[in-house]
C-alpha positions as CSV (number, residue, x, y, z in Angstrom):
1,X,-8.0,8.9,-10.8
2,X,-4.1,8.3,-11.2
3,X,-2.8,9.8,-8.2
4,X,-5.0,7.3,-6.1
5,X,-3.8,4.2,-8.4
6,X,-0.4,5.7,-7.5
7,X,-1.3,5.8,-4.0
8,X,-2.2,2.0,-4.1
9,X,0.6,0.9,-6.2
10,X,3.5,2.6,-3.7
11,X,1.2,1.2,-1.0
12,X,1.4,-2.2,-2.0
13,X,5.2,-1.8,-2.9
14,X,5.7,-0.2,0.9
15,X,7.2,2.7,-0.4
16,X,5.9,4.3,2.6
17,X,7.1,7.8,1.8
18,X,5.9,8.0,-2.2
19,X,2.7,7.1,0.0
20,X,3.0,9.7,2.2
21,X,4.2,12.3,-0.3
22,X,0.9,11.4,-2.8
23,X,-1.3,11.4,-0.1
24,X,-1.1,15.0,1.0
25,X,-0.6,15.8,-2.7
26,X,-4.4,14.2,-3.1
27,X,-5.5,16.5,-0.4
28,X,-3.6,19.6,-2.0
29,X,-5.6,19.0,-5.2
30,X,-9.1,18.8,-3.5
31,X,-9.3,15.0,-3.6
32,X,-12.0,13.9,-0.4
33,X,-10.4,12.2,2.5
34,X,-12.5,9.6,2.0
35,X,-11.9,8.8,-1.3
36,X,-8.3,9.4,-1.1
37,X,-8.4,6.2,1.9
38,X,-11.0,3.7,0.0
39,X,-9.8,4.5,-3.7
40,X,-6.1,4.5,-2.6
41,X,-5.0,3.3,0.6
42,X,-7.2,0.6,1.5
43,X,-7.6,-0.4,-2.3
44,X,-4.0,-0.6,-2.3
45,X,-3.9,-3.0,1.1
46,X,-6.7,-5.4,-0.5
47,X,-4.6,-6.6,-3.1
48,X,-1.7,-7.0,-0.6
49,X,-4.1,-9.4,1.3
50,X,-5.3,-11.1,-1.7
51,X,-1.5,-11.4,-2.9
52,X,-0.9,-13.1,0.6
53,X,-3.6,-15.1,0.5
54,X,-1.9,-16.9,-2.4
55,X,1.4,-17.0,-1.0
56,X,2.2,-14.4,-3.7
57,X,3.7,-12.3,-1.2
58,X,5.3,-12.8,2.7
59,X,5.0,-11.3,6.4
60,X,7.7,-9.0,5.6
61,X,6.1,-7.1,2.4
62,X,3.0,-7.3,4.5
63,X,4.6,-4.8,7.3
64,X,6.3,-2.6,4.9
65,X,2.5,-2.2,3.0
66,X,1.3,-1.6,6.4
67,X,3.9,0.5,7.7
68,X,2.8,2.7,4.2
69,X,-1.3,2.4,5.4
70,X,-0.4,4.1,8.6
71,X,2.0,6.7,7.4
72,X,-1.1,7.6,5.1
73,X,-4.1,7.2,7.3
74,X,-1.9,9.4,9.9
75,X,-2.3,12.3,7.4
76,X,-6.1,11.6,6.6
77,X,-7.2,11.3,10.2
78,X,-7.9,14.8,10.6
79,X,-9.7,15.4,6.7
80,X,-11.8,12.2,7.8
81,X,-13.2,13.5,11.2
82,X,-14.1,17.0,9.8
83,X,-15.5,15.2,6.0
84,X,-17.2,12.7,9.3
85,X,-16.3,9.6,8.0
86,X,-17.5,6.6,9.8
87,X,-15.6,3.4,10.4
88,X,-16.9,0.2,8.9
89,X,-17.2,-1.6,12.7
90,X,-15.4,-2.4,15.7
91,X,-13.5,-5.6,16.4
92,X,-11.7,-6.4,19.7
93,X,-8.7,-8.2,19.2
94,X,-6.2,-10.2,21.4
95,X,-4.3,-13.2,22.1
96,X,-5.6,-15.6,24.7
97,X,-4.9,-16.0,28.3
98,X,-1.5,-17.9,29.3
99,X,-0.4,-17.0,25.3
100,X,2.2,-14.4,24.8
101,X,2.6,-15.1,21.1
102,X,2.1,-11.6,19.0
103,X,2.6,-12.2,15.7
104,X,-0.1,-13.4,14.3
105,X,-2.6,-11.2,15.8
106,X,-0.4,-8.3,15.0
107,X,-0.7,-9.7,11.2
108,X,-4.8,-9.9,11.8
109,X,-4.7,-6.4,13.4
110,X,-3.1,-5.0,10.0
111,X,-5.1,-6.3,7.6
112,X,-8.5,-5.6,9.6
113,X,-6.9,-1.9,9.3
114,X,-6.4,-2.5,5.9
115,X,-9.9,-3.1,5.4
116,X,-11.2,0.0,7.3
117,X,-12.0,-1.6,10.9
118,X,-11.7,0.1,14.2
119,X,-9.4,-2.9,16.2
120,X,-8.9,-2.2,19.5
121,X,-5.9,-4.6,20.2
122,X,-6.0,-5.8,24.2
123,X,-2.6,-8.0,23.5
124,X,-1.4,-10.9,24.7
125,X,-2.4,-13.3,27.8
126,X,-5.5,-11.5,27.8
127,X,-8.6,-13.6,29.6
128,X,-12.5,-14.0,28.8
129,X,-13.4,-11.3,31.1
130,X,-11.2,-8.6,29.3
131,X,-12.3,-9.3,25.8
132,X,-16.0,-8.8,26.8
133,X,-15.6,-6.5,28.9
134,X,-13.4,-4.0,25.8
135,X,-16.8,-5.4,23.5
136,X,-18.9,-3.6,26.0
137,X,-16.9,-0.3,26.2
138,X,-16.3,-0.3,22.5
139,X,-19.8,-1.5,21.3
140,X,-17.5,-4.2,19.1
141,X,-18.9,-6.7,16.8
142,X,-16.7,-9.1,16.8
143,X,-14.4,-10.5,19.2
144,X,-11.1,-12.3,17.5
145,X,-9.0,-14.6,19.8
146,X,-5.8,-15.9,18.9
147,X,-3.7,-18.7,20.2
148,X,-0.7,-20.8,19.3
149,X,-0.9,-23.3,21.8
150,X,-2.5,-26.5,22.5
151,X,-2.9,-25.4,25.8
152,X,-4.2,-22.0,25.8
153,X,-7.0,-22.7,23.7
154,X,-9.6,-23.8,26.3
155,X,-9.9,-19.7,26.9
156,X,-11.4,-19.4,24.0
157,X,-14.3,-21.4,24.6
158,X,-14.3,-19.0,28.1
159,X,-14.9,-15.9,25.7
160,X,-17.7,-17.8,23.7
161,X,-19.5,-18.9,27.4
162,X,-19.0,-15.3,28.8
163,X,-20.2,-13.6,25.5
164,X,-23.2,-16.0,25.6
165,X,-24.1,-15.4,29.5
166,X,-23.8,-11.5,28.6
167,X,-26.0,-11.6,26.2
168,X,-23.5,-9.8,23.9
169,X,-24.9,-9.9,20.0
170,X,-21.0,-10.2,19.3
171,X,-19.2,-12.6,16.8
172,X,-16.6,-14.5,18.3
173,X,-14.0,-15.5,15.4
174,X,-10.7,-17.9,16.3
175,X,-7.7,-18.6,15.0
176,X,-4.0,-19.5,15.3
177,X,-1.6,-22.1,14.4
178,X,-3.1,-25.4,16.3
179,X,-7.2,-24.0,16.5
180,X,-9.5,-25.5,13.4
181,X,-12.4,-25.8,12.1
182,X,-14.0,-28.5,14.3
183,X,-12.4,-27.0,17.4
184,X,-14.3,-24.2,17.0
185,X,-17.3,-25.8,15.9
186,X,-16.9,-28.0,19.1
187,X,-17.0,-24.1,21.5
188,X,-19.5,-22.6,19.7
189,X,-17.6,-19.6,17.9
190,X,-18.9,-18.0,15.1
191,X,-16.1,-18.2,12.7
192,X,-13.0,-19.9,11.9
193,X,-10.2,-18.6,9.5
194,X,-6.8,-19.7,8.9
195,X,-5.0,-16.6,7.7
196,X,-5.2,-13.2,8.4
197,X,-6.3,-12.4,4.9
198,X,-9.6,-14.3,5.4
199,X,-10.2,-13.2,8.9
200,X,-10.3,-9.7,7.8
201,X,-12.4,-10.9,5.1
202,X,-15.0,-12.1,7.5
203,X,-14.5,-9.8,10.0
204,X,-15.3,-6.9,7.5
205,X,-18.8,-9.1,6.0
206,X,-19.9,-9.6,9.5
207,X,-19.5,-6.1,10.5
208,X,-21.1,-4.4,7.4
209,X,-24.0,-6.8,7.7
């Protein structure tokens, strides 16, 4: 349908108004909320995260296309709780205790949006307790910690611990500048990504599964 390539096209050019102009155009002409958010919006914000995956495009394009998601999925979010549309999952997001750096969860938190995920953002310095405690309330599954320093990334293996003594059938993913593979191999997360792209990715797989 052309409108919704349109939709996706100004979307991942961050012409957030064309966007918002199509959208309620789309839902003028009959077009399904749903369809209108899958076939446009989020169609639109998977090929941003495959271009940045490839270094084909940069943080700042990546918060105008966002900034052009939510101006969209603002006009939808009444169409898609009377068509009942259902979220894809629920994934609790934050960066670590004794961290205050943002910017790369805020990066995570858009492209999990961009995919359709509930993210229920706790911020920064947040500790073990908190995150399982917001994966309780929320019935999350998945748990994404970030950190960008050496020394703040001893909470995460706090979250895995707590998540384990809860019982909690929650996937705990890492990620930031200094955390790799064999770091969180060594505290028994579930997954390890380094870029937001990716952790959408799997964040998305895990919870559809």
């Amino acid at each position: 349908m052309a409108i919704l390539e349109e939709i996706s096209m100004y979307l991942q050019q961050g012409r957030a108004k064309n966007v918002k102009a199509l959208v309620a155009q789309a839902l003028e002409e009959g077009v399904p909320a749903e369809q209108i958010l899958n076939e446009g919006l989020l169609a639109g914000m998977d090929v941003v995260g495959e271009r940045f995956k490839k270094n084909e495009v940069y943080v700042p394009e990546v918060l105008l296309s966002a900034r052009a998601m939510n101006m969209g999925t603002e006009i939808l979010k009444p169409y898609l709780q009377e068509d009942g549309a259902t979220e894809k999952g629920t994934v609790v997001l934050g960066t670590v205790k004794g961290d205050l750096h943002d910017i790369g969860k805020n990066l995570v938190r858009m492209m999990m949006e961009g995919k359709g995920l509930k993210v229920i953002d706790l911020g920064v310095d947040v500790d073990a307790q908190k995150f399982v405690d917001a994966a309780k309330e929320n019935n999350a599954k998945v748990i994404a910690c970030s950190a960008l320093l050496t020394t703040t990334m001893g909470e995460m293996k706090n979250v895995v611990d707590l998540v384990k003594e809860n019982g909690l059938n929650v996937a705990v993913m890492v990620g930031g500048a200094p955390v790799t593979k064999d770091f969180a191999d060594s505290i028994g997360a579930s997954y390890y990504t380094d870029d937001a792209a990716s952790c959408a990715d799997q964040a998305l797989a895990y919870c559809v599964c």
